[in-house]
ROMI-314675 format. One line per 4 residues: number of its first residue (from 1); for each residue x, y, z of N, C-alpha, C, CB. Coordinates in Angstrom, 3 decimals. Each point is the difference from the previous one (the first is absolute). Glycine has a CB too. Layout:
// residues N
NUM> X/Y/Z/X/Y/Z/X/Y/Z/X/Y/Z; ... .
***
This chain:
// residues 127
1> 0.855/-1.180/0.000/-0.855/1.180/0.000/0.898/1.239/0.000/-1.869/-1.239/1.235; 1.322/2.180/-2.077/0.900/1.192/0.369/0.133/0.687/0.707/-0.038/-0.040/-1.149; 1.178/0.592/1.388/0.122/1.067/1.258/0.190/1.419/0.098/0.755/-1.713/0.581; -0.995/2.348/0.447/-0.219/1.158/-0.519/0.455/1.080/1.221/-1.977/-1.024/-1.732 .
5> 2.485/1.940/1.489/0.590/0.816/1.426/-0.589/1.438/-0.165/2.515/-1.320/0.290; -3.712/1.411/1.035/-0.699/0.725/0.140/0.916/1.240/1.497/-2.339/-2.182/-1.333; 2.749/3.017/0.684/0.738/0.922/0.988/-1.035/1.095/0.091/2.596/-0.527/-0.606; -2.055/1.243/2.216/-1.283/0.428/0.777/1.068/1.670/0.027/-1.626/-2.834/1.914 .
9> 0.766/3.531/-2.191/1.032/1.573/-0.106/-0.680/0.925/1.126/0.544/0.103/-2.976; -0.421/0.892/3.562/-0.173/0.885/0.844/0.580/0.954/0.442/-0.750/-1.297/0.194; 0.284/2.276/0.527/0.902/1.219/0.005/1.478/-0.295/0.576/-2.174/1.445/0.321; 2.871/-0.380/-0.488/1.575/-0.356/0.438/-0.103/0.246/0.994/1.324/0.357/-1.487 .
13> -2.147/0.628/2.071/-0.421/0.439/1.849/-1.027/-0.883/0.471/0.272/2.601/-0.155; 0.047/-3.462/0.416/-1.233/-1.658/1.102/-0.803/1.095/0.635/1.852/-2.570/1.209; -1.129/3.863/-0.300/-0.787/0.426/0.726/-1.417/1.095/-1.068/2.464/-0.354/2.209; -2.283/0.425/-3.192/-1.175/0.596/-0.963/-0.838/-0.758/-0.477/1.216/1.363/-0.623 .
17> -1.471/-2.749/1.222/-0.641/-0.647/-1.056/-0.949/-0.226/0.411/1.391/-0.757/-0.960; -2.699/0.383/0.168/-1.423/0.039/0.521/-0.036/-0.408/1.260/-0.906/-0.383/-1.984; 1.216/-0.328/2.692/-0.093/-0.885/1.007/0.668/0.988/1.277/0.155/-2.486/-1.686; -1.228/3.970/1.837/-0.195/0.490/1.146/0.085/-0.492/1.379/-0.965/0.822/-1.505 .
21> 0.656/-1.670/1.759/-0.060/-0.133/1.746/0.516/-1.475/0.101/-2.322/1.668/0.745; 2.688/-2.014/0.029/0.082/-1.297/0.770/-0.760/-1.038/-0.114/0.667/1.197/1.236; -1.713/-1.085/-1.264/-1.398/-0.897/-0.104/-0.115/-0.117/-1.207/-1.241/0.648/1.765; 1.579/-0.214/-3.029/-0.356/0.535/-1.562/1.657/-1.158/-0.620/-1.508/3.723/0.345 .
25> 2.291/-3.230/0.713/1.477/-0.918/-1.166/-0.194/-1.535/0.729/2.571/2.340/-0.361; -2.886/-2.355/2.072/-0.406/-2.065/0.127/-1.168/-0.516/-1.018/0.306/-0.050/2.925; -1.573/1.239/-3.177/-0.703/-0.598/-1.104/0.604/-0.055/-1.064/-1.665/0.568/0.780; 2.700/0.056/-1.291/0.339/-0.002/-1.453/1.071/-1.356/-0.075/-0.310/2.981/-0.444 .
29> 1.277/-3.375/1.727/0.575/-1.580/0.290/-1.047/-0.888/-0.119/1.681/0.608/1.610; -2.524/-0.519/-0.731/-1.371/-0.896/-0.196/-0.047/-0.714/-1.493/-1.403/1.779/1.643; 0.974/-0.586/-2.448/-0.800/-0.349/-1.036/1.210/-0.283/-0.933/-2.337/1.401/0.472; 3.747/-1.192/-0.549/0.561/-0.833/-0.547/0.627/-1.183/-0.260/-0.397/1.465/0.173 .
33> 0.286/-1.404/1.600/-0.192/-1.856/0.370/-0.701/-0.584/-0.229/0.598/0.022/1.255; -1.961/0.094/-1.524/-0.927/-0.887/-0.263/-0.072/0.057/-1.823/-1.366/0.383/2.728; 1.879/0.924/-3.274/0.194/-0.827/-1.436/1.089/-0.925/-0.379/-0.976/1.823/-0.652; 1.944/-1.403/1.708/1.056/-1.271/0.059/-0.242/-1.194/0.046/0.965/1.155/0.878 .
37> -2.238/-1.590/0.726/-0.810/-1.318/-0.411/-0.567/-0.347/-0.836/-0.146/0.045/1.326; -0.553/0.992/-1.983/-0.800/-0.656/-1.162/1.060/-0.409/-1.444/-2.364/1.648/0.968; 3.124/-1.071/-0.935/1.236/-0.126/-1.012/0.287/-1.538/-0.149/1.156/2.359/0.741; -0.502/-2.362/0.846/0.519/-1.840/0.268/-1.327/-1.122/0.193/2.369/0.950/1.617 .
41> -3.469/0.015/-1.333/-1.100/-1.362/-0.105/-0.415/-0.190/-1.601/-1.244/0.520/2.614; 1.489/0.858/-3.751/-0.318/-0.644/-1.267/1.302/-0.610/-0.820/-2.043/1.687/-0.059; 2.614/-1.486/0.955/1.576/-0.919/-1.181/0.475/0.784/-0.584/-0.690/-1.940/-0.746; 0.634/3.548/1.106/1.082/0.821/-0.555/1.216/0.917/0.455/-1.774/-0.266/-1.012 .
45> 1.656/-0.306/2.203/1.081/0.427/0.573/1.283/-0.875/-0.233/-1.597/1.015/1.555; 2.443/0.089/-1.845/1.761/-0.606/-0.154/0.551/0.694/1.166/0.501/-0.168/-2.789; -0.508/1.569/3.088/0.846/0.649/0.919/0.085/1.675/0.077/1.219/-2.220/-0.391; -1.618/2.728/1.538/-0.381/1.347/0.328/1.000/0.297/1.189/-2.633/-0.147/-0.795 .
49> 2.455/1.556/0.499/0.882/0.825/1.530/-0.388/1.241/-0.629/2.508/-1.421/1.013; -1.894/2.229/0.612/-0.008/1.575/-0.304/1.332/0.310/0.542/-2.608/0.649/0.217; 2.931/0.592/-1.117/1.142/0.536/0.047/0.144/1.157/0.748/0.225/-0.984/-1.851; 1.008/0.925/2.662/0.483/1.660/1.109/0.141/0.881/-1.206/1.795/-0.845/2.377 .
53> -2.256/2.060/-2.193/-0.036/1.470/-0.271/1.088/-0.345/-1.132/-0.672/1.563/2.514; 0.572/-0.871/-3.529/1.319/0.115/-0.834/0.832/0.839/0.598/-0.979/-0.364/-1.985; 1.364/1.203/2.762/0.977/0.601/0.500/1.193/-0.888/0.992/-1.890/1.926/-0.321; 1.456/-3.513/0.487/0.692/-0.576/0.418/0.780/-1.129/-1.079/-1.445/0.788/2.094 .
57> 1.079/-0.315/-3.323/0.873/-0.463/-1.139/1.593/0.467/-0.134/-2.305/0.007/-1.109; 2.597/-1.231/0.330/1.035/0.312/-0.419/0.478/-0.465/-1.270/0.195/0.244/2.085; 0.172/0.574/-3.226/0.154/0.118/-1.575/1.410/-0.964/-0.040/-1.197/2.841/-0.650; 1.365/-3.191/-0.602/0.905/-0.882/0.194/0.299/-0.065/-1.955/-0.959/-1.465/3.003 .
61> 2.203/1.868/-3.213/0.263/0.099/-1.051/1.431/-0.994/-0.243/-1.432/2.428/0.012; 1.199/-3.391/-0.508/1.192/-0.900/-0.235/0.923/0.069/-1.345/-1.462/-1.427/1.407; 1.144/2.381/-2.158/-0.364/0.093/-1.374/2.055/0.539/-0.423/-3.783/0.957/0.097; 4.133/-1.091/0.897/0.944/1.176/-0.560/1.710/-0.989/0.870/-2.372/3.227/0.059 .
65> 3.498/-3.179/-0.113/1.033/-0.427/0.732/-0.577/-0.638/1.197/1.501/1.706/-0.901; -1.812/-0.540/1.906/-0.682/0.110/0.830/-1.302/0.182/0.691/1.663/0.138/-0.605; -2.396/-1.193/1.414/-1.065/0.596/0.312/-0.517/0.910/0.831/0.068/-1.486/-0.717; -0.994/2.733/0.123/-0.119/1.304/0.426/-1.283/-0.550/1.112/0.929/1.828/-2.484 .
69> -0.795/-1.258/3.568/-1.054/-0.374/1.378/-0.519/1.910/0.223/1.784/-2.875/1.726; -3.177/2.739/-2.054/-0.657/1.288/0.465/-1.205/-0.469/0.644/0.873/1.534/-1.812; -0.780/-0.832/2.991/-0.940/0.036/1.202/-1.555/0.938/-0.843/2.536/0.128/2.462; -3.625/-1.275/-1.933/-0.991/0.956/-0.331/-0.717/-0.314/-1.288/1.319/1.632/1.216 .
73> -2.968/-1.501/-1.610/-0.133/-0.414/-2.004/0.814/0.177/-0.630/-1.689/0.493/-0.351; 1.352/-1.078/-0.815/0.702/0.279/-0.868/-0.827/1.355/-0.845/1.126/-2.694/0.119; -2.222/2.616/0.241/-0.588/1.519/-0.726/-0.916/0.440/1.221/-0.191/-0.621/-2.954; -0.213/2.065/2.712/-0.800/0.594/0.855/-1.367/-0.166/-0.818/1.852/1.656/1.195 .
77> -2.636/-2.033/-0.695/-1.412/0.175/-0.125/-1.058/0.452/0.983/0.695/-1.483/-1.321; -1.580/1.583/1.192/-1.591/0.587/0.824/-0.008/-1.525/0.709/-1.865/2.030/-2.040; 1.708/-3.359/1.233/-0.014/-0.894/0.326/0.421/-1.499/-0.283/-1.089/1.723/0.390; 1.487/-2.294/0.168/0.645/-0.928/0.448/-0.213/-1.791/-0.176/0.132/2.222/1.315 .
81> 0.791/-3.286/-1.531/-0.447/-0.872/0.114/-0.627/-0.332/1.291/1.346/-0.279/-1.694; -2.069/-0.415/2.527/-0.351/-0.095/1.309/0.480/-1.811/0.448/-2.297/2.279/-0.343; 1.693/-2.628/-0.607/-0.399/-1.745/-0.116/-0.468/-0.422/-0.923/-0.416/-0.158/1.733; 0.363/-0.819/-1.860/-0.420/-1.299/-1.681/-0.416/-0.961/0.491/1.716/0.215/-1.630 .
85> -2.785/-1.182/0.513/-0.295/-1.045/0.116/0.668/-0.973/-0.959/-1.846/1.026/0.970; 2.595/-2.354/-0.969/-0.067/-0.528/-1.211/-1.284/-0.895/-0.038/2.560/0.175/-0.269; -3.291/-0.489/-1.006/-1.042/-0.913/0.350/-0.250/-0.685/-1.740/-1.271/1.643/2.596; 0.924/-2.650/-2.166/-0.337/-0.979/-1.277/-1.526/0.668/-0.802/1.206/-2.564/1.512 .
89> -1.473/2.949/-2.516/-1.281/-0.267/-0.476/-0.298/-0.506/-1.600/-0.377/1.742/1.863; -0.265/-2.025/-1.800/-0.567/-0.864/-1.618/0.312/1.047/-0.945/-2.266/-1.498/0.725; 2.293/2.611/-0.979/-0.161/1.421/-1.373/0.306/1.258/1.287/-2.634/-1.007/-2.391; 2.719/1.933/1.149/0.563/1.453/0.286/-1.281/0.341/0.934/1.558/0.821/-2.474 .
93> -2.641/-1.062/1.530/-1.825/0.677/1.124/0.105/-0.634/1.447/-2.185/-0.247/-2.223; 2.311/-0.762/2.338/-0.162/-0.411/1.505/0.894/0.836/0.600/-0.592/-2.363/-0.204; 2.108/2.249/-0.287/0.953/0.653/1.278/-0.717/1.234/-0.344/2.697/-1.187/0.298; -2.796/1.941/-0.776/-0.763/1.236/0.104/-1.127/0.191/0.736/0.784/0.150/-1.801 .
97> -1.891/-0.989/1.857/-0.928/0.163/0.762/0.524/-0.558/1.724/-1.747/-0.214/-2.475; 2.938/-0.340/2.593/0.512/-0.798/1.277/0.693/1.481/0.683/0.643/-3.046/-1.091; -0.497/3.768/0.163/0.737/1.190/0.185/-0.696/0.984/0.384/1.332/-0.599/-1.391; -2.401/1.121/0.881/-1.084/0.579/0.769/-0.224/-0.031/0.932/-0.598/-0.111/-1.094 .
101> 0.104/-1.393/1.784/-0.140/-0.233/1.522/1.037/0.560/0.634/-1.095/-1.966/-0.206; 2.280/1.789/-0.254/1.494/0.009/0.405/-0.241/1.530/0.913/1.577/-1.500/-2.509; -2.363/2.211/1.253/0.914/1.432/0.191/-0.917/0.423/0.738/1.363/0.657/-2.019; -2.660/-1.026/2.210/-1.102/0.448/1.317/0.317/-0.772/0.742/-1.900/0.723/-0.807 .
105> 2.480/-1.547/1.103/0.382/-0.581/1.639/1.227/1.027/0.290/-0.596/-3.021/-0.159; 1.757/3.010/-0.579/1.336/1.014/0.579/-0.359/1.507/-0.357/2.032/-1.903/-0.505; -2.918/2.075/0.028/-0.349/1.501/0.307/1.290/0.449/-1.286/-0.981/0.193/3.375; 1.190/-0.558/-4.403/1.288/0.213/-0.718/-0.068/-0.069/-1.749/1.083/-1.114/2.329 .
109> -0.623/1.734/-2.816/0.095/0.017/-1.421/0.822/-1.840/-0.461/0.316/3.501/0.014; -0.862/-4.098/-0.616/0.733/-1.043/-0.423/0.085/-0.578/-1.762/-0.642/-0.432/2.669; 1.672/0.293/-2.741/1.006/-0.077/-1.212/0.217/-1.406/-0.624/1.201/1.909/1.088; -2.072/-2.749/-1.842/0.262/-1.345/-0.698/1.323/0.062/-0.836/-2.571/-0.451/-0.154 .
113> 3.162/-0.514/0.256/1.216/-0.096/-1.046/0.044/-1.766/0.071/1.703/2.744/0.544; -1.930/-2.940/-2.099/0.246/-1.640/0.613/1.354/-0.628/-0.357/-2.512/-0.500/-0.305; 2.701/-0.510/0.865/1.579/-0.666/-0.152/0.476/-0.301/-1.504/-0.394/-1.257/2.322; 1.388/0.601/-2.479/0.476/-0.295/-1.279/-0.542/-1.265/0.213/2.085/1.435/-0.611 .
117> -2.479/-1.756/-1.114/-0.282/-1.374/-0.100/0.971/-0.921/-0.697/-2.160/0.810/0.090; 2.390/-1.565/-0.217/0.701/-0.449/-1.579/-0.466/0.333/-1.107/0.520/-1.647/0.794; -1.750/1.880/-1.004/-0.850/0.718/-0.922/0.804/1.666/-0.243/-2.514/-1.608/1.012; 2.044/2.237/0.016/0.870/1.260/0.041/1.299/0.162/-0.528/-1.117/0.168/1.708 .
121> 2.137/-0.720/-1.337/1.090/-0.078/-0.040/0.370/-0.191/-1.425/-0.013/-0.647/2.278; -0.802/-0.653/-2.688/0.137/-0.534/-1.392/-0.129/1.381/-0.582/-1.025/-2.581/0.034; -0.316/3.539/0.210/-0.443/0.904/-1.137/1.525/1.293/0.002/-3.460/-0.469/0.489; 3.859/0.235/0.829/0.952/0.990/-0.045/0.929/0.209/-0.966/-0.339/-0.271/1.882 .
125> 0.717/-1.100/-1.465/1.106/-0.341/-1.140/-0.123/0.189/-1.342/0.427/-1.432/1.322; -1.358/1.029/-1.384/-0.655/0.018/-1.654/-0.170/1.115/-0.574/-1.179/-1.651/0.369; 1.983/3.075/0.244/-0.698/1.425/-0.394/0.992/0.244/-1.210/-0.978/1.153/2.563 .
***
């Protein structure tokens, strides 16, 4: 089945983000735990997390003699990766509609990109 990596974006300031009060961000954990269950009870879960603040990044450029180490994104934006899901689904529409739920449970803009296939790859090559 194919796979597909659904990343979860949000402001670069955690403290601006819809999720006003205390009671508003355990509901917004809540409800992404329980699409988490429903994920692994329909057989599409591969593997999720959330990510610390991008300001606790670190860039990493190997590209050159030496590798260059910079503290911090690699770009400034409004907003941010936060967390991802990887998850199995049959076609592009499902992870899309799996993604929806996604993004009303984390309160978050979310981003389909699906994996390489051998299919893919093949077409790459073939350009």
């Amino acid at each position: 089945m194919p796979r597909y990596l659904l990343s979860v974006f949000g402001p670069s300031d955690p403290a601006s983000s819809d999720s006003s009060s205390r009671e508003e961000m355990l509901q917004e954990w809540a409800d992404t735990g329980a699409f988490n269950d429903k994920l692994q009870r329909d057989g599409h879960f591969v593997f999720a997390d959330g990510l610390e603040p991008a300001i606790t990044a670190t860039t990493v450029d190997g590209r050159g003699d030496r590798p260059v180490f910079t503290d911090g994104p690699y770009l400034e934006t409004k907003e941010q990766l936060g967390g991802f899901w990887v998850i199995e689904a049959a076609d592009l529409d499902e992870a899309l509609a799996l993604a929806a739920e996604g993004s009303k449970a984390c309160r978050g803009t979310v981003e389909v990109r699906p994996f390489h296939t051998p299919e893919s790859i093949e077409a790459l090559l073939n350009r």
